[in-house]
Structures are given as C-alpha cells and as structure tokens.
N, C-alpha and C positions, 0 to 999 in steps of 0.2 A: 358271248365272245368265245371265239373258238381256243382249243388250245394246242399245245406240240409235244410232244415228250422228249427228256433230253434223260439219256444214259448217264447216269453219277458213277464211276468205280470208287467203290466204300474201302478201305481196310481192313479188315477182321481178323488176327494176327498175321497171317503169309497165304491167308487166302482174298483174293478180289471178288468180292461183292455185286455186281451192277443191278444196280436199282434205278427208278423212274422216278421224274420228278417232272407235276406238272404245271407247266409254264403258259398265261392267256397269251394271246398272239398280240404284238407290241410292233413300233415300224423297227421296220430292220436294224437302225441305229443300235436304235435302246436294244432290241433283242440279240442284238452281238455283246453288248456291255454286259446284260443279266446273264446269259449265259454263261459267258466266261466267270462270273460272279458265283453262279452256281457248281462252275467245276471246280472252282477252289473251297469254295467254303460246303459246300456239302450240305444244306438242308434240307428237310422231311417235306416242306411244300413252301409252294411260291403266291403269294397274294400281293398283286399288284393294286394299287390305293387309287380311290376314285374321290373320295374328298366329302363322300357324301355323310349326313348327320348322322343315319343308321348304320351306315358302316364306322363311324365315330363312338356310336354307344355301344357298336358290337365290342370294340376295341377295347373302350374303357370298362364295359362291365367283365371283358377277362381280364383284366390286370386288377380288378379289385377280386373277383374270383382267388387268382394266384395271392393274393397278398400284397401286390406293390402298390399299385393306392387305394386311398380309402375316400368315399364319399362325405363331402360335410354340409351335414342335411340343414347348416344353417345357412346357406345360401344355395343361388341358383345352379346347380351344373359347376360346383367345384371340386376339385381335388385336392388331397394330400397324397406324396410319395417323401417317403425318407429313404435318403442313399446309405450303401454302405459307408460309411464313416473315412474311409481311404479315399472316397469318389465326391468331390464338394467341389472342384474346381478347376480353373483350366493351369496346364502344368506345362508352364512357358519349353521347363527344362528339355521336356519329350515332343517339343512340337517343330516340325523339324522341314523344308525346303529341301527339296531334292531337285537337283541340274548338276549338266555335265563341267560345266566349269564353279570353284568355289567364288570367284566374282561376280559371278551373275548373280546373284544371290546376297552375298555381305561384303562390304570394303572389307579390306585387309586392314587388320586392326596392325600397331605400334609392334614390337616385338615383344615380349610379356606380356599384353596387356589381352585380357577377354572379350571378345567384341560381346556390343551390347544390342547389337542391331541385328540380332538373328541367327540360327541354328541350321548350320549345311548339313548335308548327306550327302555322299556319295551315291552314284548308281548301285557302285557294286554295293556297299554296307546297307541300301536298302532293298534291294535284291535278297539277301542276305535276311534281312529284318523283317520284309516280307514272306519268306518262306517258314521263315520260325512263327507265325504267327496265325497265319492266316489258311492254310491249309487245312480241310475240316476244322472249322472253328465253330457253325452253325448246324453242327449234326444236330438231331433232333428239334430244332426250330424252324420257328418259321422267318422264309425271306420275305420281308417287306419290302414292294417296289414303291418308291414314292416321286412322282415328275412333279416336279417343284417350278415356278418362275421366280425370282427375286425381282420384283415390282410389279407393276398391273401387267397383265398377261398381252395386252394390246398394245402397251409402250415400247415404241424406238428406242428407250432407254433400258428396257428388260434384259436379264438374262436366264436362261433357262439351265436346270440341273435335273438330275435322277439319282434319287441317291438311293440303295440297295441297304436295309436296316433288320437284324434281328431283334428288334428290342420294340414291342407296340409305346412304349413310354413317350419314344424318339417321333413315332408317328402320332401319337398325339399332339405333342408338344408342336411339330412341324406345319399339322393342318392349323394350329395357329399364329404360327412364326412368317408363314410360306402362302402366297396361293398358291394352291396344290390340287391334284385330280390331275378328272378327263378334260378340261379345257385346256390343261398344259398337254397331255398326251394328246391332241388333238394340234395340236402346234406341231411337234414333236414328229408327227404325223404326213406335216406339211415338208419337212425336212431342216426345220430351226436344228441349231449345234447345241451341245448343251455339255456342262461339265458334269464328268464322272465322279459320284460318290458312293464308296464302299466304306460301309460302317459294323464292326462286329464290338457286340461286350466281350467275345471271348473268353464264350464257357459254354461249351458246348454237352447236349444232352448224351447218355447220365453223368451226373455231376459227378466231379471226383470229390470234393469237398464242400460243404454245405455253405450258402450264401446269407448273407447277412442282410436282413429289415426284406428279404425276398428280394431285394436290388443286385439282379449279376450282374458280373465285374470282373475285371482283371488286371489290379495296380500294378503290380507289377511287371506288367507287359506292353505296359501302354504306350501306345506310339502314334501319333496325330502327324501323316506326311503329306507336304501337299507337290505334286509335281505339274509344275507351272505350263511347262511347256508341251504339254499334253493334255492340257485340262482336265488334272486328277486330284482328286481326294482321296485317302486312305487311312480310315482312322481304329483303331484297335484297343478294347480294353478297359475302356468312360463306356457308362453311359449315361452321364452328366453336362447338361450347357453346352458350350460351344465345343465341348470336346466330341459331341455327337448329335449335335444340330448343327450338321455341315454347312447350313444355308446362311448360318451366323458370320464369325469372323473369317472361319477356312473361305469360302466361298465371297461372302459380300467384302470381305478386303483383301484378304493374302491373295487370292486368284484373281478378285475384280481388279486389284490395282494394275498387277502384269495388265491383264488385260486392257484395261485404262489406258494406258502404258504405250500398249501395243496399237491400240486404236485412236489415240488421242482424246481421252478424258480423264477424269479423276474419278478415283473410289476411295472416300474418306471416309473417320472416324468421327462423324459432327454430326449434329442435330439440327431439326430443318426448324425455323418456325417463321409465323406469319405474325406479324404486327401491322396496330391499326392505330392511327392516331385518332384524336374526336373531330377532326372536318372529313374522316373518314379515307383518307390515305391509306395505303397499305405497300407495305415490302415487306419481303423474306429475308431471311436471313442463316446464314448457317455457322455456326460455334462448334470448335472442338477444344474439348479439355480432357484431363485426364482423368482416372479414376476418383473418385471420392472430392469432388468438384462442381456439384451439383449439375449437372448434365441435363437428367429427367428431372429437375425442379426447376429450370431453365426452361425449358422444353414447354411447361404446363405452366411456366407460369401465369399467379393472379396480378395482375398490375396492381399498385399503390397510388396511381397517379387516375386520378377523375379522367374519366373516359377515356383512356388506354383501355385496349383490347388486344392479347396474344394468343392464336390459335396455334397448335401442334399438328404439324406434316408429319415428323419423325423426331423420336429421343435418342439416337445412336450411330445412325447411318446415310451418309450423302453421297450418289451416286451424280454426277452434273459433268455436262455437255455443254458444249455452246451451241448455240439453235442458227438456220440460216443468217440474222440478222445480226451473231454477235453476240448476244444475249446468254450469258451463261444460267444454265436450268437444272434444277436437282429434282429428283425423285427421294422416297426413303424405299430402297430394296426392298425392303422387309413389311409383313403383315400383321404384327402384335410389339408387345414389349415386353421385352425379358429382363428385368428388372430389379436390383438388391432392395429387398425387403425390409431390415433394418432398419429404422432411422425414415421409414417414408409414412406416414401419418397426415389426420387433415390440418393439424399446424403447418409442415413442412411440404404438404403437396394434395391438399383435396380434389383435384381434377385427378391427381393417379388412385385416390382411393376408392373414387366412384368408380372407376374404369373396372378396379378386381375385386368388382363385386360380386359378379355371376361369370360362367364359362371361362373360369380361373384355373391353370395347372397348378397349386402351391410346391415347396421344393423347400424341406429341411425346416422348414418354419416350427415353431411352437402351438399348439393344440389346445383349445377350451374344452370342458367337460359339455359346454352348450352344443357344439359343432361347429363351432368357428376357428381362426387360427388369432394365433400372436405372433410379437416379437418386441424387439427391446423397441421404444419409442415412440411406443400405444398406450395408451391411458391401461392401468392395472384394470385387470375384469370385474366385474361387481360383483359382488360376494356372494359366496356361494358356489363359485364359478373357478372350479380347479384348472390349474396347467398340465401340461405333458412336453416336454422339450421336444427337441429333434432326435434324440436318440430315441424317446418310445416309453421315456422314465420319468416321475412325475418330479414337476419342479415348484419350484417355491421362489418368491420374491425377496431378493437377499443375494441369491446362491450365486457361490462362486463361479458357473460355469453359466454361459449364457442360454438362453431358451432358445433361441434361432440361431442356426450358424448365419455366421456374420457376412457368407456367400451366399445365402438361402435367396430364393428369388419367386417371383408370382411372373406367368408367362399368361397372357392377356390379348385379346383381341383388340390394335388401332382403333380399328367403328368404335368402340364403346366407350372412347376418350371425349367425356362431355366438350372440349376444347376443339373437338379433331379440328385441324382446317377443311372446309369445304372443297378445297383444292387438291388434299392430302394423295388421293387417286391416280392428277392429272397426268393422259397420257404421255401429254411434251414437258411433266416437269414446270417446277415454281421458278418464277425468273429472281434469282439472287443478286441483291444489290447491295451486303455486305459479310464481308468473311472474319470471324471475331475466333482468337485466339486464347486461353488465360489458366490459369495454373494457381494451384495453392502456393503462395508468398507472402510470408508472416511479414516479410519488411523491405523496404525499398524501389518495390515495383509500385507504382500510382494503380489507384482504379480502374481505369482508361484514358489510352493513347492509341495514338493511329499513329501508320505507319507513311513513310515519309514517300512512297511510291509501293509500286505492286514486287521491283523488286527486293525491296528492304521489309517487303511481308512476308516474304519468302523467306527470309534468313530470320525475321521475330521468329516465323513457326517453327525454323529451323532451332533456335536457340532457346525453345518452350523445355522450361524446369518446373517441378513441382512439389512440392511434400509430401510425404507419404507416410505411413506406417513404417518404421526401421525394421529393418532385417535382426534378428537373433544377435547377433555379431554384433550390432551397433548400439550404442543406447541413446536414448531418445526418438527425438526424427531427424531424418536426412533428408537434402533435396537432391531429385532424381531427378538425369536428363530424359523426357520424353516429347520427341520433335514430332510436331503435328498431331499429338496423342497416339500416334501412330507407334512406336517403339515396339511394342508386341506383334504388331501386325503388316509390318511392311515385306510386300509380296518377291521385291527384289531388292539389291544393292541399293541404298540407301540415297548416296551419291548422286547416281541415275535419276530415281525418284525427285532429288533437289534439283537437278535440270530438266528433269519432266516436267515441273511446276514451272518454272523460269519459261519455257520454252511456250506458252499461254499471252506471254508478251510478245513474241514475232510469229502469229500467226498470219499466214497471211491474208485470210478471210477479214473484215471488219470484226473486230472486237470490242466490248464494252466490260472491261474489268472493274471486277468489284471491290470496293474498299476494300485495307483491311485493317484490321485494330486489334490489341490485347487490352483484357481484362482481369481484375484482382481482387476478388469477392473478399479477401483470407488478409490483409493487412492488418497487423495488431497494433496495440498502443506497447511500446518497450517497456514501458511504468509497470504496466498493469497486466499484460497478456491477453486482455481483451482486444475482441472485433471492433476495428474501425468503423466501420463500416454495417450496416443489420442485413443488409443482403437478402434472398427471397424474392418477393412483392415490389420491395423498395429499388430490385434492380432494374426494372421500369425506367429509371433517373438515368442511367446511364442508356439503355436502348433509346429512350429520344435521343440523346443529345446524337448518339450513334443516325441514328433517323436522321436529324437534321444533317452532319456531316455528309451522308449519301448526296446531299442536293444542293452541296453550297454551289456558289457561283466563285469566292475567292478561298483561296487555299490558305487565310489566315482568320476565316471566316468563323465567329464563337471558338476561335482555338487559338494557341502560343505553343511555340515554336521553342522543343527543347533540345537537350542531348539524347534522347529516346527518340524522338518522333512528337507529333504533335497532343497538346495536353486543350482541357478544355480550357477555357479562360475564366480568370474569376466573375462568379454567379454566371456563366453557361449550364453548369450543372442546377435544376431544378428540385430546391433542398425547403420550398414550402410543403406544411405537411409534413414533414419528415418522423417519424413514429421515434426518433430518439435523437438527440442533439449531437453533430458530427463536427468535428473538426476536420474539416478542409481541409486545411493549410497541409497535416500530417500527411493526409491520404494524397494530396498530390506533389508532395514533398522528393526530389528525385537527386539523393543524396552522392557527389562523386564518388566518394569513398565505395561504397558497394558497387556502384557499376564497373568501376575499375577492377574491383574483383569479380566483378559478374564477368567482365571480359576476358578476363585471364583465365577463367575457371573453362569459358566457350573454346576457347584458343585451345586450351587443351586438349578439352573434349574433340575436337573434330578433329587434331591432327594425332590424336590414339585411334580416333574410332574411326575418321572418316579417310584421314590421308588424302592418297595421291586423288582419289574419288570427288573430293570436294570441288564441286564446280568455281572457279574462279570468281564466278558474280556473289558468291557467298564469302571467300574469304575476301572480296575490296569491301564488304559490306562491314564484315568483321572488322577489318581494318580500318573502316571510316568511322566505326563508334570507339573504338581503341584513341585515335584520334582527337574525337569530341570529348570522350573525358579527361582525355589529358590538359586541353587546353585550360 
C-alpha cells in the first residue's frame, strides 16, 4: 500500500519542529479524518489495522513485551491485563453530548432538581475541553487506525466507524468486539459514511510520571463526548470498556439511537435470542433490562423445560428495522461479549463459560498460580493452587477485599458461544415477535405480564425501575428509574426518543408489532427475604407462556385481565418439574397499595425529569393506571 507524508509542527520550548509522519493511503474520507487526527495529536507513526491474525499476535506480543498483558499459558490464546486502579469503569459523570441547543439532548429537568437523563456540553465548553486535552496527546506513540462495522459488514442494517486509537489494548479488544479490517476499508472505499472515533489515554511519550500495572491513563482528564450531529466520538483519558471501545455504547447507542432517530429505527439496550419449542417452532425475541438483572444468563440460557431450546443472537445490543413487509428485524451490532466476570460460573451460565475459554481478552480478574484466572463465584482452586488479585498482590480466601474487581470483565468472540444462533450473522436481521421488559423488584411487580397494546409498552418501558447497589449516601438499596435500560445511554432528549418509539404505531407502510411484556426474576417472600421465584433455567416457564401469547387468537387467551396489563391465568404458567416448590398466588399477586405508589413515584419522575417533553400518549397512559388503581 502506498503511502503520503503529512508535516506535524512539534513544540520544543518556542521553537517549531516539523517532522513527518507516515500515513498508508486510505479513501479520501477516512484520509481527511486521520489526518486531522494526526495534526492534533501528534504521533511518531501511523498503522492503520487490517484485522488479520498476524497482525493480531504482532499486537499482543508488544503489549506483553511492555508489561500490560500477560499470557495465560492455561488456556488457548488468553490474556490478562490489569488497569490502573483509577481506570475500572465507565464514568457516567464525564460522559457528556454535545449540540447546539441544551434540548436536543436532555428535557429540561423541574427547577432544583438534577436531570438524570444525560450530561450536555456546550460547543463552546467543549471546544474549550478539547483543546485542553487533545493536542499532542500521542507524541511518541503510535496511531492506531482501526475501520470498524457494527454488524455483518454486508447488512442493510450495518453501520460503519474508524476509530483512530493510541492504545494496542483497545485494538485488541476491538478485533473482537468489532468486524474490523480491510473488508470495512474496502467499503469505506466504495464511499459508505461512517462515524468519527478519536480515542487517546492521554499520556503522551516521555512520560512525566510513572504509570501504574503499565496501563496509561489519565483519570483525571477524562472526558468521553459524543457530537451527534456530526457523527463524532471523542474520547480522552480510559483506556478501559466502553470508555475506549468506541464501537460499544458511544457508538452502538448514544450515536446509533440519533441515528435511529434520524432514519427511522431503533438502537436498543436488549439482547437478541432465538427460542424453540419441541414441535420445533421458533421466534426471537429481544429483552432489556438493567444492570445486574441477568441479561447474559438470559441470553444463554439452558431451558429447564424438556425440549426447549434457546440459542444466543446477542447479550447486549438490538439494532431493528422494520423489513418491506412490516416485520420488524434485529441484528446484534456487535462481534463478541464484553462481559462482568463475577458471579458468571457453570451454575449460573455454562454456555458463557465455554465461550472464554480460548482467544479471551481477561480485564482485572484474579489470577491462579496454574495460569488461569478467578473470581468470586468459581469454585475455590484445588490446592495447591495460589491466587493473585487484580491488583498483582497475592490473595487468600477470607480477605477482606475482593480478588476480581466487581467490573472486571472477559471480552470474547460470538462464534465461540456454543448456543450462538445459526442466524446470529443474518444479513436482514432476526424477525422479532416479542419485546420483554423487566427490572430487579423485590415486591409487587408479578413475574410476567403483557402489556395491554404497543402503546401502553411504551410507557411499561417508560416506567422500568430497578434495584440496585446504593450509592455511599444511602443505606441499603434503592430503586432506580431506568427507562428502557437505556438511562445511561440515550443518544438525545429523552421525550423525543418516547415519541420515536410511539411513532412505530402510525407508520404508514404495513406493520406487524411485537408484543410486549415485563418480567420480574427478583420477587422475594416479605417473611423470609428469599427468591420467589429460582429463576435461570427455570425461566423457560415464563418464555412459553410468552411464546404462546405471540399467537393467541383472543386477547383473553391463557391470560386475565388486571390493573397492570394482562397476567397469566391460573396454571397457564408451566410449574411441572419445577426444581423448588413456588407459590403462585404471592408471585402473581398485584397488591393496590404499591402501585398506587408505584404511580405516584412515575408521576413524579417524569414531571422533574421529563416535563413539558413528555409526549402526551405517555402521560393519558400514566393517567389511565392512576385511574385503575384507584377504583
């Protein structure tokens, strides 16, 4: 490939520098965006990524060179890296939307009150925040050009990025997050559009201060922008997860949603899967929930029910379109699974543990003296068999402080998900015939219900609370508003986005809208603080019934008719077999009391946070359940 030389002027106290920097020849697009990339940031050379294996183990055998990962000779083509200790996770606080007006971006919260729905920036303050940051940041490194697709590279449903990276970790982690290479620059080529990613850690060579586990970084600079309207990324400072795997949230939500938005589709936070009954039926399905709600054990799940079958599209991401005939169709963006570590074991999810078995990136995990990794929720190692936390210090079973950060994650190749769906690929997308909703709720919410139309699923997803881990400040737990799991990552004004969704029922092409339903894994018994419910395997019981509801013929069909929306009817739900004795009655038990404060609490919420914003068909919705529980 040939190449071009482009003039950098360096600084060297009050004298100008100009040095060469050489750059492979790129279609003009991308070579206007690298360029400009290179005269801000300043690096020593440019290698532009082709995807291939060798250029992969060129990659990884310098970053074990340097110190930042280590090979673990107990499996196939695995890695360990430990981050700086400041750098574990995405930092809602510093993640920030930039457009000219503060509307387009977040309703206008209540007068005191914080919006919760996202972080503006001015032009000027990021004008401003870019010039502080970004100018030689990559002296002495090297620029990584990486042409990325987010889904099959062939799909009407794709979209294309380049994102411009000092950090080989990030290109790593990307050839497996991402199809990546020359079949994207070869698109790219043809004159596809693609969104602009610039990514620096922000520590530019020679170091002024020494880096920590050999992971550079720069906490307290860090700044994740994305500017919508120009299809830009700008991320400074991580180089950790989605703070510097543009192609993750920045990219397949904040951006895809606009764009969604803009083009008419959806770019959600839900996971794709395929279910199969035993006369050999199959629909998909797609679920968003929030963090710590099992997602990816959703995703892979083993059924419990004789001859059920769930294969895995996607655990995270739903991109979906409606096809000529109406039919709405999801792809998963994304090419691996970026994944919390913690707590995933072959009790709790054996198709994810097969999958990171080989050509694994690990990330902060705990460390065997064999060459393998831990973490809390794996059988202790056989004796003999020492630990090493995530800090790099040896650990012991007991200790106060945990062996894996509790963010640690395994980044994984899709193919190798013994479950995958055979469809997972497809270039038009899986044809979705139900949309499932569901949140951690200790009490009050049932199991599953459906929604009483498509626009009263619109306002459930709207009205999706969850539990969580408390904040410092609080004691215990708290339940948090997050609508459509999306709260972190909604790409514009909130509002907007809830009449984007509404606006799927007046299209005027032939449409075929999909169910939709919430679910409630987390019901406890008030006595005892025990699970109603055993959840896993056994949540199979609720996907039929969900199944059958897809193809009833009447609307009262295995269901009764509540103050929520419809519930299943007694013995609809399939509780032969059941691995532990459940009480019904409790789990579908839909007590006034709480919902009328469930209502009051929504009422609130949207007229702090969403206001004048709130589309109409949301708040007669609100008002029609305010209604029902009263009567």
């Amino acid at each position: 490939m040939s190449c071009l030389l482009l003039g950098v002027l360096r600084r060297q106290g009050s004298v100008g520098v100009r040095s060469l920097v050489s750059i492979p020849s790129l279609p003009p697009t991308v070579a206007e965006f690298v360029m400009g990339a290179v005269v801000e940031c300043n690096p020593s050379n440019v290698h532009v990524v082709t995807g291939t294996k060798e250029e992969n183990a060129n990659i990884l055998a310098g970053m074990e060179m340097e110190g930042m990962v280590k090979k673990l000779p107990k499996y196939d083509n695995c890695w360990l890296a430990r981050t700086d200790p400041k750098d574990v996770a995405r930092v809602e606080s510093k993640t920030v939307i930039v457009t000219k007006n503060h509307r387009d971006t977040v309703p206008i919260p209540a007068e005191g009150v914080k919006s919760q729905l996202g972080n503006w920036m001015s032009e000027t303050d990021w004008t401003k925040a870019r010039q502080e940051r970004f100018p030689g940041c990559m002296a002495g490194r090297t620029m990584y050009v990486i042409p990325f697709s987010m889904g099959p590279v062939e799909s009407s449903l794709a979209k294309y990025g380049v994102q411009v990276t000092d950090s080989p970790y990030v290109v790593a982690s990307m050839r497996i997050m991402t199809h990546m290479g020359t079949p994207v620059l070869n698109k790219l080529a043809e004159g596809a559009e693609f969104v602009r990613c610039q990514h620096s850690v922000g520590r530019p060579l020679p170091l002024t201060a020494p880096v920590v586990n050999s992971w550079p970084c720069n906490p307290d600079k860090v700044l994740i922008a994305h500017l919508p309207d120009t299809r830009q990324i700008l991320s400074f400072g991580s180089g950790y997860g989605g703070n510097s795997l543009l192609g993750k949230k920045c990219f397949a939500l904040r951006i895809a949603s606009r764009i969604a938005k803009d083009e008419g589709w959806l770019a959600e936070h839900m996971l794709i899967l395929g279910i199969t009954n035993p006369q050999g039926v199959k629909r998909y399905i797609v679920a968003a929930f929030p963090s710590a709600c099992g997602k990816t054990n959703l995703a892979m799940m083993k059924p419990a029910l004789p001859g059920w079958k769930v294969e895995c599209v996607g655990d995270d991401i739903a991109w979906m379109k409606f096809d000529s005939q109406g039919k709405l169709r999801a792809i998963n963006p994304e090419n691996g699974f970026f994944g919390v570590a913690p707590g995933t074991s072959d009790k709790t999810n054996p198709y994810a543990m097969a999958t990171i078995a080989k050509n694994t990136m690990f990330t902060n995990v705990g460390e065997t003296s064999d060459g393998g990794v831990w973490w809390e929720g794996l059988d202790p190692p056989p004796a003999g068999v020492t630990l090493t936390d995530w800090h790099g210090k040896t650990w012991n079973q007991g200790s106060m402080t945990p062996c894996a950060h509790p963010n640690s994650r395994f980044c994984t190749p899709a193919s190798q998900c013994p479950i995958i769906d055979p469809q997972w690929e497809s270039e038009e997308g899986v044809p979705i015939d139900a949309i499932v909703f569901g949140g951690r709720r200790p009490e009050g919410v049932p199991l599953v219900y459906e929604t009483f139309n498509w626009r009263h699923g619109v306002f459930v997803g709207a009205a999706m609370r969850s539990e969580a881990t408390a904040a410092a400040e609080h004691k215990g737990k708290v339940i948090l508003h997050d609508p459509f799991a999306m709260r972190p990552f909604f790409g514009y004004n909130f509002g907007d986005y809830l009449a984007h969704w509404l606006s799927m029922e007046n299209r005027k092409a032939p449409t075929q809208l999909p169910k939709i339903f919430h679910v409630n894994w987390f019901r406890k018994d008030p006595a005892t603080g025990t699970f109603l419910w055993p959840g896993f395997g056994e949540n199979a019981r609720v996907l039929e019934w969900i199944f059958k509801r897809c193809n009833r013929e009447r609307e009262d069909e295995a269901a009764r008719k509540s103050i929520i929306g419809w519930l299943p009817q007694n013995g609809a739900i399939n509780t032969e077999g059941l691995s532990s004795k459940v009480d019904m009655g409790a789990l579908f038990d839909v007590p006034k009391p709480f919902w009328q404060k469930e209502s009051q609490e929504l009422r609130t919420y949207f007229t702090q946070q969403v206001g004048a914003d709130l589309p109409a068909q949301v708040a007669a919705e609100l008002q029609a359940l305010e209604g029902r529980v009263q009567d």
